[in-house]
C-alpha positions in Angstrom: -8.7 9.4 -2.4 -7.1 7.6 0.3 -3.4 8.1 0.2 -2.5 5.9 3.4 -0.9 2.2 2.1 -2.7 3.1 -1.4 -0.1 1.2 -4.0 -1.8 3.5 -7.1 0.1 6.2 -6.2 3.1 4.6 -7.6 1.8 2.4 -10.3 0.6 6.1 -11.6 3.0 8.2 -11.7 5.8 6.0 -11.6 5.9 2.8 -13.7 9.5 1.9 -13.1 9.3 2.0 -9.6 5.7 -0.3 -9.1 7.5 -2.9 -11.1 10.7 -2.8 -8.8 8.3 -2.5 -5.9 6.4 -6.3 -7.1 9.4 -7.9 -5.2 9.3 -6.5 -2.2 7.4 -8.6 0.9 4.1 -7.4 1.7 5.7 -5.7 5.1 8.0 -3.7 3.3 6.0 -2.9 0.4 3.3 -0.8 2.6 5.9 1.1 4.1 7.9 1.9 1.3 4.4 3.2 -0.6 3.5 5.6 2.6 7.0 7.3 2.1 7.0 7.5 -1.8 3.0 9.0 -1.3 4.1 11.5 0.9 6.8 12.4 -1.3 4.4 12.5 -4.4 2.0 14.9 -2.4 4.6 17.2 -1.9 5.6 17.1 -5.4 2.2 17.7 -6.9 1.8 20.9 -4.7 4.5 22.6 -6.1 3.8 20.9 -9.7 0.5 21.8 -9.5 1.1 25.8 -7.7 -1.1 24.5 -4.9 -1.3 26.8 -1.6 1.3 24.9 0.6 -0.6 23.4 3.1 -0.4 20.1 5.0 -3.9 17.9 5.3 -4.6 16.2 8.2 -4.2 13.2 6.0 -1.0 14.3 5.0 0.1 15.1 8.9 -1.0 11.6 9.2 1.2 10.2 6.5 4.0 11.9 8.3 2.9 10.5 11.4 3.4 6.6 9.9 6.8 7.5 8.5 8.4 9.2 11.4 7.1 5.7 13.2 9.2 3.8 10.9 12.4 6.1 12.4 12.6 8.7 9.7 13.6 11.7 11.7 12.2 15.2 11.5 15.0 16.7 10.0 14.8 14.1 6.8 11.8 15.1 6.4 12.5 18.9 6.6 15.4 18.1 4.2 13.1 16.8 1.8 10.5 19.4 2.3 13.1 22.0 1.9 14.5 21.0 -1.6 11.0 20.2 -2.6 9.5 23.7 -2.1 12.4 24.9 -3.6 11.0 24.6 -7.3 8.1 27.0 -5.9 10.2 30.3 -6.5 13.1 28.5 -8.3 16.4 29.8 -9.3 19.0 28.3 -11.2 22.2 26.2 -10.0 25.4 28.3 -10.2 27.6 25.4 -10.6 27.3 21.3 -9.8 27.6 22.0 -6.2 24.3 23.5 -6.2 22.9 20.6 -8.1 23.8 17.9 -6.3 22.8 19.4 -2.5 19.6 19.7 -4.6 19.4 16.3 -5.6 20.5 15.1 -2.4 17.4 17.0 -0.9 14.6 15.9 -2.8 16.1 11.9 -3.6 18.8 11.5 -1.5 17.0 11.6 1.7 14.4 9.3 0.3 16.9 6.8 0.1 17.8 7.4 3.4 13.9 7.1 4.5 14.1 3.8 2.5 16.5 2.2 4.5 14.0 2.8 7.5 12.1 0.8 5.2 13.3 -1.7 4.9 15.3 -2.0 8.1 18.8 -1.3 7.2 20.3 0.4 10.4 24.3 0.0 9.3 25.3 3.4 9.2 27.6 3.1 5.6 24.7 1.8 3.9 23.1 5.4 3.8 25.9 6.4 1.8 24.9 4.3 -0.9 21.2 5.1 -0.2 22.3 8.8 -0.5 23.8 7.8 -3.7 21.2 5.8 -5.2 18.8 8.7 -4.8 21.2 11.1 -6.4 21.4 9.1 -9.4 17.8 8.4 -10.1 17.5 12.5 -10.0 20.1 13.1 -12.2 18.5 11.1 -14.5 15.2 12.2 -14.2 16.6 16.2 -14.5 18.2 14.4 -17.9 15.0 13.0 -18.9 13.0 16.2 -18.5 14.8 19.1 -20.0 12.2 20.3 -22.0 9.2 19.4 -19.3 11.0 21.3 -16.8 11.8 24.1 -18.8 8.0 24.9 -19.4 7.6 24.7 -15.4 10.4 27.7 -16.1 13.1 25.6 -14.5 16.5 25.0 -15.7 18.0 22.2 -13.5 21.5 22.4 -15.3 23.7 24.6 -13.9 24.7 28.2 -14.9 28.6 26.7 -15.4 27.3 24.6 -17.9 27.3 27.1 -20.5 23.9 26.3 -21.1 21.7 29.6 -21.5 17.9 30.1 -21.1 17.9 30.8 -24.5 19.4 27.7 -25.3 16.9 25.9 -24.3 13.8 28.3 -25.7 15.2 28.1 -28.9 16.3 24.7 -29.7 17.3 25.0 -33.2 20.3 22.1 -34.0 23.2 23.2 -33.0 21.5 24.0 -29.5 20.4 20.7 -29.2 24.1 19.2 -29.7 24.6 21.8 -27.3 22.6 20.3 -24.7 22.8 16.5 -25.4 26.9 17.1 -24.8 25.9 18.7 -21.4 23.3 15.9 -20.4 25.3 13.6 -21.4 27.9 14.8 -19.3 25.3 14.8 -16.5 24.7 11.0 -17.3 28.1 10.1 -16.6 27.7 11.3 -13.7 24.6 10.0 -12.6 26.8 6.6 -14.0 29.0 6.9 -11.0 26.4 7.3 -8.5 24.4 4.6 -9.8 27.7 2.4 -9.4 28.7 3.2 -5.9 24.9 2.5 -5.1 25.1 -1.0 -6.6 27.9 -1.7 -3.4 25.3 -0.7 -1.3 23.1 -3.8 -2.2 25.5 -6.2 0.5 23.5 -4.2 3.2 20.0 -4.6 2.1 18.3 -7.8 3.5 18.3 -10.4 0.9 14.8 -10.3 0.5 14.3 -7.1 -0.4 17.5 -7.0 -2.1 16.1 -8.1 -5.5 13.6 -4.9 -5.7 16.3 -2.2 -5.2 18.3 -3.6 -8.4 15.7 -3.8 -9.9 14.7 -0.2 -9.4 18.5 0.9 -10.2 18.6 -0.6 -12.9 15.5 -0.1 -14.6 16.6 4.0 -13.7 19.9 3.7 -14.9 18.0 2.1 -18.3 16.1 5.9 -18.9 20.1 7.4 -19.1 21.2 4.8 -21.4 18.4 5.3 -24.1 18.6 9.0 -24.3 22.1 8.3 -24.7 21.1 6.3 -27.7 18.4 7.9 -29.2 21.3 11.2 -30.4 19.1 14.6 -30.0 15.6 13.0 -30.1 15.4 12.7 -26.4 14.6 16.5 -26.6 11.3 16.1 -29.0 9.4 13.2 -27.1 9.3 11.2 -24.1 11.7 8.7 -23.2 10.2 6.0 -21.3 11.1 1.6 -20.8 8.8 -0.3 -22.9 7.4 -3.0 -21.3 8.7 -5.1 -23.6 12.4 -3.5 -22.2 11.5 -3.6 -18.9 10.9 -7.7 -19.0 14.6 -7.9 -20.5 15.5 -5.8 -17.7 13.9 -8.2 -15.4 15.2 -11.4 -16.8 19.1 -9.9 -16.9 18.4 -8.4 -13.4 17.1 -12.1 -11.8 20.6 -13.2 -13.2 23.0 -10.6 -12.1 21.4 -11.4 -8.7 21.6 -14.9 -8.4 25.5 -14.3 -9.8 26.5 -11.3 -8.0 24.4 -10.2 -5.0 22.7 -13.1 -3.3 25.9 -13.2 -1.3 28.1 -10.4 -2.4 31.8 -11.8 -2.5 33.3 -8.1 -2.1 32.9 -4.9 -0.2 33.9 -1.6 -1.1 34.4 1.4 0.6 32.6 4.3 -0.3 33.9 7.0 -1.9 33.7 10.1 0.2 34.6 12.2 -3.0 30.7 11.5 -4.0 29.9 13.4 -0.8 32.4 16.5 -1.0 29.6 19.0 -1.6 27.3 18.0 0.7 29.2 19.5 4.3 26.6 20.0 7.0 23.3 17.6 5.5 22.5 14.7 7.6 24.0 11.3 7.1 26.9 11.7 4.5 29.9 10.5 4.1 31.9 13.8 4.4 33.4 13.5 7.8 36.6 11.3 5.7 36.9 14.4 3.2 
């Protein structure tokens, strides 16, 4: 299979995303699918306990994104925090968790605004953030899936145990929905400083990204609502969801973000434990 400018990659493995991707121009569009492939390729080697190797199709992949101005050390950022499932070990504490998410979805917002052409230096804070929040939900989502990968993604100072999770009777499940809820919140925040972000993308690509944030945020909100059963099946956006998501997101648009009538500054507290990475807001700290 090709993987260069090959848009099935994302309409298979992630449904949320090709719909949020429909809106994007066609220039755009082949760019942003080169970056989420090669992030997907990565992904599936450690999902799949491939031998880490690169392909010469893969080295070419990497070739096309560094000549949209993603630098080498995103991408070793990414690759870092990716190959770190391969001999895994559990967060101590939410510090932990969030240079984690940072490394495998943060910098992918960062190699998003190469993208789509955003070159104001802010706007990778809420790129950062935006990718933060879509992991947090997706380590939310997956609590179970992960756990047969034997990975625990909630950290140690969480109180929840390996056991907890093996086990599931009831009162372990309340257990961990109280924690992943928690987590949700959190993700919340994230999610929110993203959505001040939006001023900086050009308005016609602008429409895609809320799309995407909020048909993420969406996946938080149902397991929210569906109590404990989030942890005996998969939560997913119907389609019939996702077209509500549409029609309320085409109007939150046209009312709020087709020319933003505030700024406001990022919060540098949302970067506090990510010292030393590239292209944070931490300098203000």
């Amino acid at each position: 299979m090709d993987i260069i400018n090959n848009k099935k990659i994302i309409s298979q493995h992630s449904k949320s995303f090709f719909w949020a991707s429909r809106f994007l121009p066609r220039d755009v569009l082949g760019k942003v699918i080169n970056i989420y492939s090669y992030c997907r390729l990565h992904d599936d080697i450690v999902d799949e306990g491939k031998e880490i190797t690169e392909s010469e199709k893969m080295q070419d992949l990497k070739d096309i994104i560094q000549s949209y101005g993603v630098s080498q050390e995103i991408i070793q950022q990414l690759i870092d925090g990716i190959y770190s499932d391969k001999n895994f070990q559990r967060f101590k504490n939410t510090e932990e968790l969030i240079r984690y998410c940072y490394k495998v979805a943060g910098v992918v917002g960062l190699m998003m605004t190469k993208a789509l052409n955003i070159n104001n230096n802010d706007a990778k804070y809420y790129a950062i953030d935006l990718g933060i929040a879509m992991q947090l939900t997706n380590i939310s989502r997956d609590v179970i899936q992960d756990y047969k990968k034997q990975r625990i993604y909630l950290p140690k100072d969480t109180g929840i145990l390996d056991e907890d999770v093996c086990n599931l009777n009831y009162s372990d499940k309340i257990k961990l929905k109280k924690v992943i809820h928690n987590l949700l919140i959190k993700s919340d925040i994230y999610y929110n400083s993203a959505l001040n972000g939006l001023r900086y993308i050009p308005i016609r690509s602008r429409l895609s990204i809320l799309i995407a944030l909020r048909m993420y945020q969406s996946i938080g909100k149902k397991i929210k609502k569906t109590n404990i059963e989030f942890l005996e099946e998969n939560i997913y956006i119907t389609v019939f969801e996702k077209l509500l998501i549409l029609i309320n997101c085409i109007f939150e648009f046209i009312i709020f973000f087709i020319l933003p009538t505030y700024s406001k500054k990022h919060n540098s507290n949302l970067h506090k434990f990510l010292k030393g990475l590239p292209d944070v807001n931490f300098k203000k700290i």
